[in-house]
N, C-alpha and C positions, 0 to 999 in steps of 0.2 A: 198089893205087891207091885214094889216099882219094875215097869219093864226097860233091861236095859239093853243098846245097841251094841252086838260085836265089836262093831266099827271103831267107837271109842273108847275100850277096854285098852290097857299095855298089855304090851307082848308078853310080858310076866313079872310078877309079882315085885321085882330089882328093878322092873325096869319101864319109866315115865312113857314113855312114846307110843304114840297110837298103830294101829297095825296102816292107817289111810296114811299116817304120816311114814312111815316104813317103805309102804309102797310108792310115795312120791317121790321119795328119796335115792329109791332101787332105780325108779325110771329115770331120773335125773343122772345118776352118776350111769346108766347104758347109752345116753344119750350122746353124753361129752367121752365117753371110751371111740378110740379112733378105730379100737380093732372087732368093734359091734359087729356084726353082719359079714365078718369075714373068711366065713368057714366054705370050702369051695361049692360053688355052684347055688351060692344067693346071688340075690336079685343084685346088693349093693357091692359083692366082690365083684360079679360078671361087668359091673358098670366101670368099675376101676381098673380091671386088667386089661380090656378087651382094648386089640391094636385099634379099632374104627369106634368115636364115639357118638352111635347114632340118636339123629332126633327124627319125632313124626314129620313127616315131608309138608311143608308150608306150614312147620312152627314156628322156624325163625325170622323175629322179626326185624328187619335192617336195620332200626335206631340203636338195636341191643351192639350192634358192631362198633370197633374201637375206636374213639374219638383224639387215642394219643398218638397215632398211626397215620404217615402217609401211603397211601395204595395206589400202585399203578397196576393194570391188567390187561393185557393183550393179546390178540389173536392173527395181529397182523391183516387185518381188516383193511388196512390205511396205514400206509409211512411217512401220513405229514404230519409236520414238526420234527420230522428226523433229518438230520445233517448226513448229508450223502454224498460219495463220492463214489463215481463207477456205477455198479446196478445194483438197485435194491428193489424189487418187485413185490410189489405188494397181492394178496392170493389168501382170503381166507382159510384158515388153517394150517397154510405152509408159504409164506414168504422165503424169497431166497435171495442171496448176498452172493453175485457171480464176479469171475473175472472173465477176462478175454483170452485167447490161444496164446499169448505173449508171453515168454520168460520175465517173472519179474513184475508181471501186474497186479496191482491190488484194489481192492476193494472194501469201504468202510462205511457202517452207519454207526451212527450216533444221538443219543437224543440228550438234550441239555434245557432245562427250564427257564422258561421267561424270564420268570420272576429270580431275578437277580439276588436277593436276598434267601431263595429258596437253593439249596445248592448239594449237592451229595457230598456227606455228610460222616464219615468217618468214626466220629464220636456219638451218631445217633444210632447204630446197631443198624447196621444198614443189610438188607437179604435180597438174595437175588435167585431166582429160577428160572430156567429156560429147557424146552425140549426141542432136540435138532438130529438132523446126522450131517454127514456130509456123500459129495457123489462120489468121492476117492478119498482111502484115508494116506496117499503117495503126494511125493513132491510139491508141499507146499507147506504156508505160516499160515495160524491162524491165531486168535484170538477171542473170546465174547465173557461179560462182566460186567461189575461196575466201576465208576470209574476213571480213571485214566490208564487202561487193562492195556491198551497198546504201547503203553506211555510214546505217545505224540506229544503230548503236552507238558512232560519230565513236571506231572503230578502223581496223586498215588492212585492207585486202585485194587482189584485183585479180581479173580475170577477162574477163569480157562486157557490155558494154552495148548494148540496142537502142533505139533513138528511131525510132518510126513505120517507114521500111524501112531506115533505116541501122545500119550495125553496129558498132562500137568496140571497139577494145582497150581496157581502161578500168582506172586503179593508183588507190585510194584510199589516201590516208595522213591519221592522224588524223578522217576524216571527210572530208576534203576531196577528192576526185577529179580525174583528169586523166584526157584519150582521147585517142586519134588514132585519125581514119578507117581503116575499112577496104573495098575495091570489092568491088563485082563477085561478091556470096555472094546464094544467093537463099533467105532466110530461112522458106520455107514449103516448105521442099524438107528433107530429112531430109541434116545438116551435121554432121561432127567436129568440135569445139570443142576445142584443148589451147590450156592455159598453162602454161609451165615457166617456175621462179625457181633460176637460180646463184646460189644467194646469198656463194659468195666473190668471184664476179668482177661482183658488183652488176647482173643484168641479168634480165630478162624475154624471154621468147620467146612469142610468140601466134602460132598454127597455127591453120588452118582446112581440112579434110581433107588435111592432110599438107602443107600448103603454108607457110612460112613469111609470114606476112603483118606484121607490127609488132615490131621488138626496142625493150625501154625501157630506155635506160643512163641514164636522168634522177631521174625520178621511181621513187624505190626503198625500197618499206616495207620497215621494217625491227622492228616490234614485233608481239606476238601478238595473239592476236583470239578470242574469244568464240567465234564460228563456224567449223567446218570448211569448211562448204561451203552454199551459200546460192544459192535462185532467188529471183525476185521479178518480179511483173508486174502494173501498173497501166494502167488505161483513161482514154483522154481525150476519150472521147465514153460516147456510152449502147448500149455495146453489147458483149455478151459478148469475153471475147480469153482463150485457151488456148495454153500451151505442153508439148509433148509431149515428154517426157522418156523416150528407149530405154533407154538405160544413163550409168553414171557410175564415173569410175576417179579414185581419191587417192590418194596417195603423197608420204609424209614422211621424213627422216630420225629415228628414234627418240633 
């Protein structure tokens, strides 16, 4: 009497196909379904919704980082290479950008790359970060972005603007500016400042600790600019005004 395998029986009598080939087919077709594992509290939903996506501590490895990417990162360790004018004190973890008791004094860094070919860049999705406060959020300008954020140089930029205690999303083009309000930040309080530009789908996104606060589908520079990244801070009375600068993060396409 021949003995035969389960394994390569059909599933019935109608019907050719083996129960191994049934089952490879089942795991194939779970495999490529996008909504496998997503009934709550698996292992592969928690990996997908969760706000922070954690790895074991000294698994990543540095070459896996992105190669299409310029990264600048600072902590204010050193303000050389920054175009300065007035005071700009360098102080790890809080650099600060002062003016003097004078009506009307200002104060400006700016950092701009050597390499003349390398240039901020409009059209490469350009982001910016910075955490600051200030030591009054009264009588005075300020500025910090990328850019030409002050427009000194009537090119474009965008970033921050503050007028006395208000705060602005603010898009320079050609020199000429535009802002929309933003509430309820309390500028003497240590703040995340991002700006991110798509620049295929023409838009700006302004964040203020993680918080979506201003998109601009309007006003959309679109040419390069002298400066990477620019503060600036003027008085409108007679009396000293600083901004304390923790860190700063930039990010271009190459």
């Amino acid at each position: 009497m021949a003995i035969v395998c389960w394994g390569n029986l059909g599933k019935a009598a109608n019907d050719n196909q083996r129960i191994e080939q049934s089952i490879q087919e089942y795991v194939e077709g779970h495999n490529e379904n996008v909504n496998a594992h997503q009934q709550e509290g698996s292992v592969l939903y928690m990996h997908r919704v969760q706000e922070k996506l954690d790895h074991r501590f000294g698994s990543i490895d540095l070459r896996y980082l992105t190669m299409s990417k310029v990264l600048m990162l600072s902590t204010f360790e050193s303000v050389d290479g920054w175009a300065i004018s007035g005071s700009f004190t360098a102080a790890l973890f809080a650099a600060h950008l002062h003016t003097t008791a004078v009506n009307g004094n200002e104060s400006y860094a700016f950092f701009t790359n050597a390499i003349e070919s390398f240039i901020f860049d409009c059209a490469k999705n350009p982001f910016f970060q910075t955490s600051l406060f200030f030591n009054y959020d009264t009588l005075q300008h300020a500025y910090f972005g990328v850019g030409d954020i002050a427009h000194q140089w009537c090119q474009d930029g965008f970033g921050f603007k503050v007028v006395n205690g208000n705060l602005y999303a603010c898009v320079v083009i050609g020199g000429i500016e535009s802002y929309n309000s933003i509430s309820g930040i309390d500028l003497t309080t240590l703040n995340i400042y991002r700006a991110e530009m798509n620049s295929a789908d023409a838009k700006i996104e302004f964040y203020v600790n993680g918080v979506l606060k201003h998109t601009e589908i309007t006003d959309i520079p679109v040419d390069t600019a002298e400066p990477f990244i620019e503060y600036y801070i003027k008085t409108d009375s007679a009396a000293e005004r600083r901004i304390y600068i923790v860190d700063l993060l930039f990010m271009q396409d190459r």
